[in-house]
PyMOL Python script that loads the backbone (N, CA, C, O; Angstrom):
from pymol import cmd

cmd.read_pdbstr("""\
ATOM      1  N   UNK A   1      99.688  90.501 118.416  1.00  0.00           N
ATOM      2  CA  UNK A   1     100.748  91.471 118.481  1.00  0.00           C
ATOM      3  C   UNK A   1     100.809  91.988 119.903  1.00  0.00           C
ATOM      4  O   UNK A   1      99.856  92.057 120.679  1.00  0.00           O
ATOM      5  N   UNK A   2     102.142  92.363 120.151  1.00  0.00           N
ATOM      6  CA  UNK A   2     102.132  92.876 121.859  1.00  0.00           C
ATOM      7  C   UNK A   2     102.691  94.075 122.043  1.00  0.00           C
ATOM      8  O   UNK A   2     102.310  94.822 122.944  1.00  0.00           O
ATOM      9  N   UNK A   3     103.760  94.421 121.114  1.00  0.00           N
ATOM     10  CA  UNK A   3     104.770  94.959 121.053  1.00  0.00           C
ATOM     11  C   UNK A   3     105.169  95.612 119.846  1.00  0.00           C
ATOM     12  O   UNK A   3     105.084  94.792 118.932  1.00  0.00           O
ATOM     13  N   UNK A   4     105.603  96.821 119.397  1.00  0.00           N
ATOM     14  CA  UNK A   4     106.059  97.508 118.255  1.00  0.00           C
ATOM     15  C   UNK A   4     106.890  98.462 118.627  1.00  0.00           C
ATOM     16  O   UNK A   4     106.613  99.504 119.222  1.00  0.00           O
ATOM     17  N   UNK A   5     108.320  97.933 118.121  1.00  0.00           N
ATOM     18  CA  UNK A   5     109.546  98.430 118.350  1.00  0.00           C
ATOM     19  C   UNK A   5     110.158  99.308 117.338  1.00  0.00           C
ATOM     20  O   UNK A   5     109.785  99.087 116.186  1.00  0.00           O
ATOM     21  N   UNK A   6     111.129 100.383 117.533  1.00  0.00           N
ATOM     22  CA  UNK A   6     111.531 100.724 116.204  1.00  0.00           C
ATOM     23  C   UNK A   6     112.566 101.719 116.244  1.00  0.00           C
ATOM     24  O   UNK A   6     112.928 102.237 117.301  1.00  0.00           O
ATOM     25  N   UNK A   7     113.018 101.981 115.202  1.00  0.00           N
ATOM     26  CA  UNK A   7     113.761 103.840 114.980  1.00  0.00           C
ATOM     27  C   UNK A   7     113.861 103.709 113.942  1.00  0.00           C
ATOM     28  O   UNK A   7     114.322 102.706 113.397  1.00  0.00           O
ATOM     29  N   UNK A   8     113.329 104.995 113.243  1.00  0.00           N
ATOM     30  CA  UNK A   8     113.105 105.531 111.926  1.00  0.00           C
ATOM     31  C   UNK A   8     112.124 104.805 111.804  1.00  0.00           C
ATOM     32  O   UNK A   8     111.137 104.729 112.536  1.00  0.00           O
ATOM     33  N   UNK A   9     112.502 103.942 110.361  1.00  0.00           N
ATOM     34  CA  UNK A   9     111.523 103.534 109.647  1.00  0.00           C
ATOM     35  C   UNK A   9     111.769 101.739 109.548  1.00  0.00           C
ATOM     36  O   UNK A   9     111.286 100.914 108.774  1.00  0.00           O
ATOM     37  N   UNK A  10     112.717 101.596 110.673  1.00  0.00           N
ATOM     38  CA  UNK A  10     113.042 100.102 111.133  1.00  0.00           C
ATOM     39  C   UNK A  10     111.938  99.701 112.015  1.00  0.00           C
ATOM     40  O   UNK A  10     111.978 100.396 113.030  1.00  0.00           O
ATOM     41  N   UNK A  11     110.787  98.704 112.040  1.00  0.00           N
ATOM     42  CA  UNK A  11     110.327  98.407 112.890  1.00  0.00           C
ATOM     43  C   UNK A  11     110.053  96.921 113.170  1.00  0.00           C
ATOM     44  O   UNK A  11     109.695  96.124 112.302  1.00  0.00           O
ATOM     45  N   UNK A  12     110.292  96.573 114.691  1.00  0.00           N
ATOM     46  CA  UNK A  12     109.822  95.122 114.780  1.00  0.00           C
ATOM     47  C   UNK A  12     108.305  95.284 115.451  1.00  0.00           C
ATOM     48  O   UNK A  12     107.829  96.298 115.960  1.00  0.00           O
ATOM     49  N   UNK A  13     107.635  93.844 115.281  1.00  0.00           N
ATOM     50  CA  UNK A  13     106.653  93.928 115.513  1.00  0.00           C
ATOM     51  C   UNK A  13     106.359  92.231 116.133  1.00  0.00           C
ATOM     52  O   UNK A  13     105.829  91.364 115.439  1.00  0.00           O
ATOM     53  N   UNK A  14     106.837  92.011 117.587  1.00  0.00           N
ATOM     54  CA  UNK A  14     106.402  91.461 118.414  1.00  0.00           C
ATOM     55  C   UNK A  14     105.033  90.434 118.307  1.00  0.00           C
ATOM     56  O   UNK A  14     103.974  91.042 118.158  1.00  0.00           O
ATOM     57  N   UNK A  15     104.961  89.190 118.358  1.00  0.00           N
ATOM     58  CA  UNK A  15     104.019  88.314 117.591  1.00  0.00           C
ATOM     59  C   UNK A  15     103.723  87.354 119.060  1.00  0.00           C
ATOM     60  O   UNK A  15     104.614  86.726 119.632  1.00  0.00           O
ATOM     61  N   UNK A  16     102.491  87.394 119.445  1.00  0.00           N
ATOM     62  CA  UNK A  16     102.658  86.448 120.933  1.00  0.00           C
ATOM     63  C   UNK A  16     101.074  86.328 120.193  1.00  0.00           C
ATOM     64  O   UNK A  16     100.350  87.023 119.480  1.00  0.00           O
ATOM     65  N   UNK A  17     101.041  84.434 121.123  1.00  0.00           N
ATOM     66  CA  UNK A  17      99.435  83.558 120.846  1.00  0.00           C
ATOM     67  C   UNK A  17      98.305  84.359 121.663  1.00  0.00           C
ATOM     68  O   UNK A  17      97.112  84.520 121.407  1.00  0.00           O
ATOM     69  N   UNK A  18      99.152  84.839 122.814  1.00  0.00           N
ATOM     70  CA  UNK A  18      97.824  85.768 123.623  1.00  0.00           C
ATOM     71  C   UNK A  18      98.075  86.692 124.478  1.00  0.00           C
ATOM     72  O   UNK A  18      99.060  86.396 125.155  1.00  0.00           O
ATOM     73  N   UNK A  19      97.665  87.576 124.718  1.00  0.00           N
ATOM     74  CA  UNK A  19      98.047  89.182 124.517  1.00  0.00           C
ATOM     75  C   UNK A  19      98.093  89.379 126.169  1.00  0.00           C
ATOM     76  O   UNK A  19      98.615  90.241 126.877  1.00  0.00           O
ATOM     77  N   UNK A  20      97.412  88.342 126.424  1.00  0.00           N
ATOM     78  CA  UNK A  20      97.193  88.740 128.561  1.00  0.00           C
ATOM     79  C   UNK A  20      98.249  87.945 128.917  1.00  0.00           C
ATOM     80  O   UNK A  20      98.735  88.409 129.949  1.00  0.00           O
ATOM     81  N   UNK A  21      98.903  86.854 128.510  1.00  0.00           N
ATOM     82  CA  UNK A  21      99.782  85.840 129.204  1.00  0.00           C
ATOM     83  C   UNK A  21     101.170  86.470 128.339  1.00  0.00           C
ATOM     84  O   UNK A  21     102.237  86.510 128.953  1.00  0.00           O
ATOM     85  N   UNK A  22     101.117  86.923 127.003  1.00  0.00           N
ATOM     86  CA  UNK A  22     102.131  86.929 126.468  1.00  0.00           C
ATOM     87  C   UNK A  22     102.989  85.878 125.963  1.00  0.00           C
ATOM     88  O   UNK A  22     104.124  86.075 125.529  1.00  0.00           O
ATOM     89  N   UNK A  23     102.477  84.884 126.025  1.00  0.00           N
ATOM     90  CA  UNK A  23     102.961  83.889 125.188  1.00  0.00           C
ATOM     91  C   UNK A  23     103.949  84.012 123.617  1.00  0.00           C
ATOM     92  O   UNK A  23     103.771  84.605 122.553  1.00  0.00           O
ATOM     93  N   UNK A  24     104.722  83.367 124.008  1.00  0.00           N
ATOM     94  CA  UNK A  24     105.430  84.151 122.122  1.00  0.00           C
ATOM     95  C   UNK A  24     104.550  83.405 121.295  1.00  0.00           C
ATOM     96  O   UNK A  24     103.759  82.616 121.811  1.00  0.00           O
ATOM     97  N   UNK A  25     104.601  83.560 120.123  1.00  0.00           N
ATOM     98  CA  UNK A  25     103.962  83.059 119.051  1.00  0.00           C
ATOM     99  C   UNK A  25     104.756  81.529 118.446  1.00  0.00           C
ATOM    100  O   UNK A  25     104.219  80.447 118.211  1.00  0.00           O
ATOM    101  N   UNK A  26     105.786  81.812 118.352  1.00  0.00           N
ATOM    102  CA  UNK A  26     106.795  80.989 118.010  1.00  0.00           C
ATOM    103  C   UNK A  26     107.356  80.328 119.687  1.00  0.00           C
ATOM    104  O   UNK A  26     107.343  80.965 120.740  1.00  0.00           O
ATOM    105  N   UNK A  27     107.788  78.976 119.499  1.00  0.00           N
ATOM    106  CA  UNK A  27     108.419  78.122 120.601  1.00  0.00           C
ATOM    107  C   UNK A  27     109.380  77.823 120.351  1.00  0.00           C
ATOM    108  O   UNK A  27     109.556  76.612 120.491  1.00  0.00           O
ATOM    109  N   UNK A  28     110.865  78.808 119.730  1.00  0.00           N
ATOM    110  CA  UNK A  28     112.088  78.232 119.353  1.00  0.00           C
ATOM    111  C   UNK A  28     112.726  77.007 119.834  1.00  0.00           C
ATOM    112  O   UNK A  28     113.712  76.422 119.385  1.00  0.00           O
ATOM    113  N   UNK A  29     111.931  76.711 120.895  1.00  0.00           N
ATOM    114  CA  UNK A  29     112.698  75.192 121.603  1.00  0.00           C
ATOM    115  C   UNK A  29     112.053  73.695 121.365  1.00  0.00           C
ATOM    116  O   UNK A  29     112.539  72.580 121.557  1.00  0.00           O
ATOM    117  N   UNK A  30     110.607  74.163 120.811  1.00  0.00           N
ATOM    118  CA  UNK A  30     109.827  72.965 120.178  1.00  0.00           C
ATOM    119  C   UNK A  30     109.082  73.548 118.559  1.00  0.00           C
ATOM    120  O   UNK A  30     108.619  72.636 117.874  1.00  0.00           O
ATOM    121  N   UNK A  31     109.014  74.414 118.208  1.00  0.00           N
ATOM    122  CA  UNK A  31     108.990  74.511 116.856  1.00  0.00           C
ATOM    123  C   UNK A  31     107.592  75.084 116.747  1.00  0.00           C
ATOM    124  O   UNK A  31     107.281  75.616 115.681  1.00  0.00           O
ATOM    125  N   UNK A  32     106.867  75.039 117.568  1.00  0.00           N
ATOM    126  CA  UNK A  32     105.680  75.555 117.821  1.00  0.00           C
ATOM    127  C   UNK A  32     105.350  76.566 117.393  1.00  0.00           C
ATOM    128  O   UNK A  32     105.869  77.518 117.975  1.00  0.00           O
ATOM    129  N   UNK A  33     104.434  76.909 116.293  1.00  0.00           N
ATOM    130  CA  UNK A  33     103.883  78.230 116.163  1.00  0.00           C
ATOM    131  C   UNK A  33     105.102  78.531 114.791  1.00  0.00           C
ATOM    132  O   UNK A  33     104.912  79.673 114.374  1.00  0.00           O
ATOM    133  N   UNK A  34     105.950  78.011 114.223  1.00  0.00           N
ATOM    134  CA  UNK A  34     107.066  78.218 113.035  1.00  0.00           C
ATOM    135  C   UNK A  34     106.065  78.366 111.913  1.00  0.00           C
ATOM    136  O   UNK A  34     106.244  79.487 111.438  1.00  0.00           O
ATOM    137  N   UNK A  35     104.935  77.640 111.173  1.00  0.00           N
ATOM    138  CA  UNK A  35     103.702  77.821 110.814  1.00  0.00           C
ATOM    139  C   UNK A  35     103.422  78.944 110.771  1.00  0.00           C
ATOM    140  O   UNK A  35     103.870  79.733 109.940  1.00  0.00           O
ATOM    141  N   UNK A  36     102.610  79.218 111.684  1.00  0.00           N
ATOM    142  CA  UNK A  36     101.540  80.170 112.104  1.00  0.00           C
ATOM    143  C   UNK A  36     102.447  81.785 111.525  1.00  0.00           C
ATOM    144  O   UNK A  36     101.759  82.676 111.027  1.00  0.00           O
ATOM    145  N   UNK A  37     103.964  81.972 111.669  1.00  0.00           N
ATOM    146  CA  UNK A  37     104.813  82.874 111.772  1.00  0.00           C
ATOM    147  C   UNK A  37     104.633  82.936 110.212  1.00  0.00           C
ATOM    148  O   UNK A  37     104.158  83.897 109.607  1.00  0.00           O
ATOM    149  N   UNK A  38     105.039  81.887 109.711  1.00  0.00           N
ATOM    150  CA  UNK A  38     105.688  82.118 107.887  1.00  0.00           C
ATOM    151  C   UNK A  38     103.852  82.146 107.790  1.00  0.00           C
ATOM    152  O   UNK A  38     103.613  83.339 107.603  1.00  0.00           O
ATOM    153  N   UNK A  39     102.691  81.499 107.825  1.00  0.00           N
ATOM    154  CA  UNK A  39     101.367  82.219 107.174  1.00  0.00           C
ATOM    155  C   UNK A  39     101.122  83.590 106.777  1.00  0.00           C
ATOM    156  O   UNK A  39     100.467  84.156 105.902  1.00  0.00           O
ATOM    157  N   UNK A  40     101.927  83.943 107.790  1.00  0.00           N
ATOM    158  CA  UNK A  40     101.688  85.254 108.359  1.00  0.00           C
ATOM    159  C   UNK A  40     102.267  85.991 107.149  1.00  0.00           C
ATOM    160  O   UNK A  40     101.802  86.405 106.086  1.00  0.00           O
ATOM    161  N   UNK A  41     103.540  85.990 107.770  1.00  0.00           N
ATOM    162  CA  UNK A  41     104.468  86.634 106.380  1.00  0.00           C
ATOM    163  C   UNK A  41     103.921  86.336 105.050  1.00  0.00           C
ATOM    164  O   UNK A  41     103.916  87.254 104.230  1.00  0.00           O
ATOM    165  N   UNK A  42     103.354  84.921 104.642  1.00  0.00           N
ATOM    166  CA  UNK A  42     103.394  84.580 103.472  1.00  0.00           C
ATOM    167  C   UNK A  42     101.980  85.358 103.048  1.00  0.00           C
ATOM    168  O   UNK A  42     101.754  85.599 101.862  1.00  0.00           O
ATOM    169  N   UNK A  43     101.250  85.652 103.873  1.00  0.00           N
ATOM    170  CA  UNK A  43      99.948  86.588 104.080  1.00  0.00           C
ATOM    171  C   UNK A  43     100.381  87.975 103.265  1.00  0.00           C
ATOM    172  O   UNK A  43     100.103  88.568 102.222  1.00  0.00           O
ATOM    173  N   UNK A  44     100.942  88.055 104.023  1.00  0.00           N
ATOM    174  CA  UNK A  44     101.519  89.673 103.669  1.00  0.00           C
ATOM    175  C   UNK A  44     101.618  89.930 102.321  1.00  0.00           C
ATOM    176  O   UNK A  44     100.788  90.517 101.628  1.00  0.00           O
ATOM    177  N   UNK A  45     103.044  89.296 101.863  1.00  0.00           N
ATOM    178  CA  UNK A  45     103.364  89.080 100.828  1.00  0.00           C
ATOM    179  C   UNK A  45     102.781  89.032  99.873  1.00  0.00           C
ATOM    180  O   UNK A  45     102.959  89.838  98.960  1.00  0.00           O
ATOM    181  N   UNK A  46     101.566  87.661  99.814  1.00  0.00           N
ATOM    182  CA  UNK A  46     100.434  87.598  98.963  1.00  0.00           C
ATOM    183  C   UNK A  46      99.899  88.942  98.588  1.00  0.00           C
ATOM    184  O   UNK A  46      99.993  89.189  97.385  1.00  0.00           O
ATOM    185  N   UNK A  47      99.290  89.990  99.432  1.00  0.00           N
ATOM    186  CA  UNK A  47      98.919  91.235  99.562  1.00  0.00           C
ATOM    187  C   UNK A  47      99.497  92.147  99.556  1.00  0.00           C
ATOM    188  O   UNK A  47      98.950  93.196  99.897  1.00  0.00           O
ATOM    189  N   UNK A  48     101.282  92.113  99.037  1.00  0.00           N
ATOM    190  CA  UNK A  48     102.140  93.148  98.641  1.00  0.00           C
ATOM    191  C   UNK A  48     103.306  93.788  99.379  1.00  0.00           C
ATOM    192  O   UNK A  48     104.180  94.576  99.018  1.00  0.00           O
ATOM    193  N   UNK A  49     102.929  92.961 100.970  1.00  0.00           N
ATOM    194  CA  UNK A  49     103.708  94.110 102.403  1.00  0.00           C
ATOM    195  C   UNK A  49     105.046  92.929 102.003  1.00  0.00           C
ATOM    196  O   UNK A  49     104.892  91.807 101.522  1.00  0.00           O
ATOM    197  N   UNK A  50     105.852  93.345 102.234  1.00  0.00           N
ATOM    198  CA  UNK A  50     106.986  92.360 102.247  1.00  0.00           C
ATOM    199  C   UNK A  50     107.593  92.451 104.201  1.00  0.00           C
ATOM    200  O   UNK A  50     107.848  93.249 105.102  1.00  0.00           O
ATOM    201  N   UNK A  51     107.563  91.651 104.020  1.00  0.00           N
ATOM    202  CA  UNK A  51     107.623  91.391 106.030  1.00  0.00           C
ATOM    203  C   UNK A  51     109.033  90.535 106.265  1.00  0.00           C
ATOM    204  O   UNK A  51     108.839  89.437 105.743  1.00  0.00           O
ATOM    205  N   UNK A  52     110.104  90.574 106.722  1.00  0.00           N
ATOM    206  CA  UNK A  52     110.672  89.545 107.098  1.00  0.00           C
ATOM    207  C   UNK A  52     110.692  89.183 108.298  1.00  0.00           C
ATOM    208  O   UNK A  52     110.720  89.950 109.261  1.00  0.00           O
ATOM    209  N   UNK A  53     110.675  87.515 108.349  1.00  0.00           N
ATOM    210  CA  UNK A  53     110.765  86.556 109.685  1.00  0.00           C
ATOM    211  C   UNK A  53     111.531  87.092 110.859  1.00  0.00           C
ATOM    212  O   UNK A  53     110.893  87.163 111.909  1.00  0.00           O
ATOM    213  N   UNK A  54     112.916  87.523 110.873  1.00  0.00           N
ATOM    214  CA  UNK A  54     114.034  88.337 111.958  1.00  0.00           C
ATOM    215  C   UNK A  54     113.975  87.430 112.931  1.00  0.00           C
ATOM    216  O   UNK A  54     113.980  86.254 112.566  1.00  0.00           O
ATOM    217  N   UNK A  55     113.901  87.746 114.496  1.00  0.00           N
ATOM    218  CA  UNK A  55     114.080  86.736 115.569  1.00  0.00           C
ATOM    219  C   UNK A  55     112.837  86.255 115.247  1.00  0.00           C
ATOM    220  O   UNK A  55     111.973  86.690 114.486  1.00  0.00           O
ATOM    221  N   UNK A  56     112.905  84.929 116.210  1.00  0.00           N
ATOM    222  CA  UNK A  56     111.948  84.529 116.659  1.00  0.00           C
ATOM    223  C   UNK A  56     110.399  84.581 116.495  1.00  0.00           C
ATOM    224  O   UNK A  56     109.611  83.763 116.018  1.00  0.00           O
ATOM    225  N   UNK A  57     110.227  85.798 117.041  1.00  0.00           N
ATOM    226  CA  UNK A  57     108.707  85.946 117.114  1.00  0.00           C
ATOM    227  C   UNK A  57     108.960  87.650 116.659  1.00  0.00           C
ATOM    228  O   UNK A  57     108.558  88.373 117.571  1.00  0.00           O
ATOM    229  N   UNK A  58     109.355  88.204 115.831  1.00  0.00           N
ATOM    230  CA  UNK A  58     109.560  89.550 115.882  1.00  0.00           C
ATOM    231  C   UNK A  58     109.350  89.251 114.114  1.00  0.00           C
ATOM    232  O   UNK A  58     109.834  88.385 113.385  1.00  0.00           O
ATOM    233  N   UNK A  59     108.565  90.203 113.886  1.00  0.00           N
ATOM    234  CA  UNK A  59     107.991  90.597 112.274  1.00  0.00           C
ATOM    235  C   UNK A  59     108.465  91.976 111.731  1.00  0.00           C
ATOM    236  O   UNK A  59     107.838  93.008 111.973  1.00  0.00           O
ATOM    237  N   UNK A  60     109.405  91.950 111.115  1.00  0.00           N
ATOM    238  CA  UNK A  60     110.102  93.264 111.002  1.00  0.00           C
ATOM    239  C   UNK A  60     109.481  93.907 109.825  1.00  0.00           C
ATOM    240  O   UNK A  60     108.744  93.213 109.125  1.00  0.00           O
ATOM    241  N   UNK A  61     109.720  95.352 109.467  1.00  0.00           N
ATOM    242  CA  UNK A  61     109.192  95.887 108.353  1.00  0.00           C
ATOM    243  C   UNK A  61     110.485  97.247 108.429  1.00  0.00           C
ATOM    244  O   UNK A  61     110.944  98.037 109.254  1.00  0.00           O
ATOM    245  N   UNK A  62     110.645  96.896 107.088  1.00  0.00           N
ATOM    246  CA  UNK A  62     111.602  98.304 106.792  1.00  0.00           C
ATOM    247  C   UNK A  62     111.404  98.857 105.501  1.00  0.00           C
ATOM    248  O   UNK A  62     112.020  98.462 104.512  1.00  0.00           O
ATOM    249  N   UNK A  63     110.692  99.618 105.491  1.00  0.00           N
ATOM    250  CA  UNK A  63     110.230 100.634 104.222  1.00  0.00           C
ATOM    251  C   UNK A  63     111.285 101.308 103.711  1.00  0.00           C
ATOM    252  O   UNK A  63     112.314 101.541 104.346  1.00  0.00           O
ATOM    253  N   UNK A  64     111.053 101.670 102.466  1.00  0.00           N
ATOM    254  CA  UNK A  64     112.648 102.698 102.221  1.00  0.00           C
ATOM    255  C   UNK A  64     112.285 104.020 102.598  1.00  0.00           C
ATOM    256  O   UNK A  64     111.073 104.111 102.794  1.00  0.00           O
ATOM    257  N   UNK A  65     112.816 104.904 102.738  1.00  0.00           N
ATOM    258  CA  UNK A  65     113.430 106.082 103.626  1.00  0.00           C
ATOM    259  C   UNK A  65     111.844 107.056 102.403  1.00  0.00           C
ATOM    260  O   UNK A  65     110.924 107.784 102.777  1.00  0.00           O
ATOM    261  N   UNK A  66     112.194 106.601 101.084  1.00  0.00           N
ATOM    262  CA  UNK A  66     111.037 107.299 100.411  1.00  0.00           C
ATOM    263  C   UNK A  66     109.569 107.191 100.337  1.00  0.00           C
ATOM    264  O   UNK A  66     108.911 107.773  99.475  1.00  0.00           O
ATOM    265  N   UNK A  67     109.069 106.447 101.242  1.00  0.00           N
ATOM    266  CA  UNK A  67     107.785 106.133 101.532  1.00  0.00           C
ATOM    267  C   UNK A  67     107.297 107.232 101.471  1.00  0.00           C
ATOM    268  O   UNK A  67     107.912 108.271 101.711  1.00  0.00           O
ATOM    269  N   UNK A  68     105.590 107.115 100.990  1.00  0.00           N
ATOM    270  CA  UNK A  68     104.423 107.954 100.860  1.00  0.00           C
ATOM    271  C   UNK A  68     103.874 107.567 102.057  1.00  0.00           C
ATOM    272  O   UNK A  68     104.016 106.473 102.603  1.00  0.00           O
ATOM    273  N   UNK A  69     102.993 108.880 102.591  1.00  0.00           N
ATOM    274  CA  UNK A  69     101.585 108.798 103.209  1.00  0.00           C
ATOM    275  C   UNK A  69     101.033 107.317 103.295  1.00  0.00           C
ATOM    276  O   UNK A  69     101.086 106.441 104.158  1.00  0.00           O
ATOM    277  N   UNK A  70     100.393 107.428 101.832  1.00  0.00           N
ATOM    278  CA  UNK A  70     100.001 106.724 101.502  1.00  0.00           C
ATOM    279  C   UNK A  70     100.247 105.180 101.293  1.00  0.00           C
ATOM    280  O   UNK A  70      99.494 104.230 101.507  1.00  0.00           O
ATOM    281  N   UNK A  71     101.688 105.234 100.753  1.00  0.00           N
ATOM    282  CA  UNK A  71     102.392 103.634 101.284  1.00  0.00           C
ATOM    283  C   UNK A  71     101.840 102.883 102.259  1.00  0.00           C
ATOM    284  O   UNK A  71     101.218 101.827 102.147  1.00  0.00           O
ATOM    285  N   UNK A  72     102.211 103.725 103.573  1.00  0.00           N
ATOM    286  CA  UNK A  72     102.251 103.260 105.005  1.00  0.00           C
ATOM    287  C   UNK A  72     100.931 103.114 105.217  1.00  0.00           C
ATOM    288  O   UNK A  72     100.774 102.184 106.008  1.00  0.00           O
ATOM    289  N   UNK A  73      99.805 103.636 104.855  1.00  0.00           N
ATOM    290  CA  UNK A  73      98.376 103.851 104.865  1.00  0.00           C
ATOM    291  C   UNK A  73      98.572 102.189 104.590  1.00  0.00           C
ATOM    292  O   UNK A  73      98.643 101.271 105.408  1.00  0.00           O
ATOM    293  N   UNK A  74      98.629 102.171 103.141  1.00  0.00           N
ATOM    294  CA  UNK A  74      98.522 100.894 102.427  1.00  0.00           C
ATOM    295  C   UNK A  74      99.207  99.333 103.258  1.00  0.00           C
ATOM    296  O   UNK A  74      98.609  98.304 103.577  1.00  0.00           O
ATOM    297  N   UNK A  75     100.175  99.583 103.359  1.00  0.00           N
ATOM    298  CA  UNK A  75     101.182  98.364 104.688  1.00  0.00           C
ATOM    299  C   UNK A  75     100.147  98.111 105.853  1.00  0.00           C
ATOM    300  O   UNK A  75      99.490  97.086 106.031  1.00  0.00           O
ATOM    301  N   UNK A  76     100.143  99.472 106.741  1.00  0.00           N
ATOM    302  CA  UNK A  76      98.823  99.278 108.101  1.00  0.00           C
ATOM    303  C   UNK A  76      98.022  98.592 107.578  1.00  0.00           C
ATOM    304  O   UNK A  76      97.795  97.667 108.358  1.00  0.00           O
ATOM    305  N   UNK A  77      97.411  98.484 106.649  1.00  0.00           N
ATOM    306  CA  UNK A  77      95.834  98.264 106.103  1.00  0.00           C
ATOM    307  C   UNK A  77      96.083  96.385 105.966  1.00  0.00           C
ATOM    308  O   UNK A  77      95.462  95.599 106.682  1.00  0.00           O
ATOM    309  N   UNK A  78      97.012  95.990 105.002  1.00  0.00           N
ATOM    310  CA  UNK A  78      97.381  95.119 104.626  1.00  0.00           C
ATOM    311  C   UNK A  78      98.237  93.786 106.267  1.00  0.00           C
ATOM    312  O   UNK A  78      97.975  92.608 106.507  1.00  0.00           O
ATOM    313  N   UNK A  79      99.432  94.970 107.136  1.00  0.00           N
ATOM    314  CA  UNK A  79      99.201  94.025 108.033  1.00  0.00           C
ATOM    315  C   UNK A  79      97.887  93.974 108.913  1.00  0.00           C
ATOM    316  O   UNK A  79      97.353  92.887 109.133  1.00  0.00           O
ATOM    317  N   UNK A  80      97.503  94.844 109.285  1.00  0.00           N
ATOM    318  CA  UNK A  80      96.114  94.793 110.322  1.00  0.00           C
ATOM    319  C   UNK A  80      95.178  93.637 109.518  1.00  0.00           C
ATOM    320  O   UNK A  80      94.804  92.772 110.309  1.00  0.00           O
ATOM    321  N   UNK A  81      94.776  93.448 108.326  1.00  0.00           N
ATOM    322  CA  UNK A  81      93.968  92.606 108.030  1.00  0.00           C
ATOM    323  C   UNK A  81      95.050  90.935 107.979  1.00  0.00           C
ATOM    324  O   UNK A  81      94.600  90.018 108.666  1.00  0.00           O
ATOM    325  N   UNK A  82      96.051  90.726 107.380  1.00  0.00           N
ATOM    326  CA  UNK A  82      96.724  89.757 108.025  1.00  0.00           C
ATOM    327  C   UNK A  82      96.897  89.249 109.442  1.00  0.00           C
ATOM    328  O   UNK A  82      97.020  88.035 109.602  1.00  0.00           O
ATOM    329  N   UNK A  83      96.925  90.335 110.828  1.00  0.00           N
ATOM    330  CA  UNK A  83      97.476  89.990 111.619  1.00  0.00           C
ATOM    331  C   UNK A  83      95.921  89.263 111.959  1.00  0.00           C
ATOM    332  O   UNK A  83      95.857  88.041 112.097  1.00  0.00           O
ATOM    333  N   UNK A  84      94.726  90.106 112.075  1.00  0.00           N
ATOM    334  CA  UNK A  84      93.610  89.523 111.976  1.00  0.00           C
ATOM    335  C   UNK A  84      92.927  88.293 111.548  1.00  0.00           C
ATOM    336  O   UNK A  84      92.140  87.679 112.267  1.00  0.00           O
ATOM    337  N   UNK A  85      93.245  87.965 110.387  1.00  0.00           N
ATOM    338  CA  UNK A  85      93.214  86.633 109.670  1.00  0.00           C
ATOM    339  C   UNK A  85      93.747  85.271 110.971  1.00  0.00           C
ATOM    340  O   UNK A  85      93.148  84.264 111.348  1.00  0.00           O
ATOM    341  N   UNK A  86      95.119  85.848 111.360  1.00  0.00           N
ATOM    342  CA  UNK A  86      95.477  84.864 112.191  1.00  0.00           C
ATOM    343  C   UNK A  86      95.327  84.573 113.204  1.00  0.00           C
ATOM    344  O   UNK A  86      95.697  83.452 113.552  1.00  0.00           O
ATOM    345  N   UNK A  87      94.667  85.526 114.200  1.00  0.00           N
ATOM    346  CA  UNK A  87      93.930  85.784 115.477  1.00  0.00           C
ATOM    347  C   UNK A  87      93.363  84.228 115.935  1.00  0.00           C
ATOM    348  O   UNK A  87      93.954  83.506 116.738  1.00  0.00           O
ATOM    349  N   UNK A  88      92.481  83.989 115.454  1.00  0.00           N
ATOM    350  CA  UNK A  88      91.979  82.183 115.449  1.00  0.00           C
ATOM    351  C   UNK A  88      92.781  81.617 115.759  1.00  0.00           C
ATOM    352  O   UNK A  88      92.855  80.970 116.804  1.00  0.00           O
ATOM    353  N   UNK A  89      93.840  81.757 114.651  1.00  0.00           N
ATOM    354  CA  UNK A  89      94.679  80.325 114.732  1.00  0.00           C
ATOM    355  C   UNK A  89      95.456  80.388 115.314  1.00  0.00           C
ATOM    356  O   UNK A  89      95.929  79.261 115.464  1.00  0.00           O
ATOM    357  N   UNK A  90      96.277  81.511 116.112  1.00  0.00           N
ATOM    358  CA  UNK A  90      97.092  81.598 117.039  1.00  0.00           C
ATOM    359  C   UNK A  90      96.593  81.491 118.269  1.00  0.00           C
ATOM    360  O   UNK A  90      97.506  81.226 119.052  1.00  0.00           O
ATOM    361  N   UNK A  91      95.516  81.580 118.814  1.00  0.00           N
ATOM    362  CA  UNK A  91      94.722  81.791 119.796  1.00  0.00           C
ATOM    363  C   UNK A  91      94.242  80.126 120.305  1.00  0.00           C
ATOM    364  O   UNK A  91      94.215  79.782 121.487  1.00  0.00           O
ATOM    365  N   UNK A  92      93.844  79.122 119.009  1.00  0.00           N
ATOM    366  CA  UNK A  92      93.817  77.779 119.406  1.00  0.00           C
ATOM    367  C   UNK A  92      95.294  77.183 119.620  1.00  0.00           C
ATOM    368  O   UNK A  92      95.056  75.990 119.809  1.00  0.00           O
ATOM    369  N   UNK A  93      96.753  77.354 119.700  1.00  0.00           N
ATOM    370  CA  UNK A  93      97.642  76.759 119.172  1.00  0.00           C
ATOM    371  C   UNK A  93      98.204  76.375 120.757  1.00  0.00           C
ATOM    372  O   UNK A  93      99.219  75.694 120.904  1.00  0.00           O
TER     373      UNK A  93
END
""", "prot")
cmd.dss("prot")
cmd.show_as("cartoon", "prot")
cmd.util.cbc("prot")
cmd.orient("prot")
């Protein structure tokens, strides 16, 4: 992750292979890293966060306006251990 964009409760969340070069995660021009993006999401998901794909390399999250504390507690928890999971494998790619 590099980047976390937002207003309100719209947020993107910026997906690059390595955090010093900035590399995107995704290579829209060779397909590179298209994988690694949907794991991700499909990560989530598995574990309840519903994430959609959006541009490129951008992982969006939009909660409804009625979110708990606790929700968002729950989402952080759920992407931080996803984004983690993929650390490896984005890092060899």
């Amino acid at each position: 992750m590099e980047e976390v964009r937002g207003k309100g409760l719209f947020v993107g969340i910026e997906l690059v292979r390595n955090r010093s070069t900035k590399t995107p995660l995704y290579d829209w021009t060779t397909g590179k890293g298209a994988s690694s993006k949907q794991r991700i999401i499909n990560a989530a998901l598995d574990r309840g966060l519903y994430a959609m794909g959006g541009n490129a390399n951008v992982l969006m999250l939009c909660p409804p306006l009625t979110v708990t504390k606790q929700e968002v507690d729950e989402a952080m928890s759920i992407l931080d251990e996803v984004l983690h999971l993929s650390d490896s494998e984005c890092e060899s790619l």
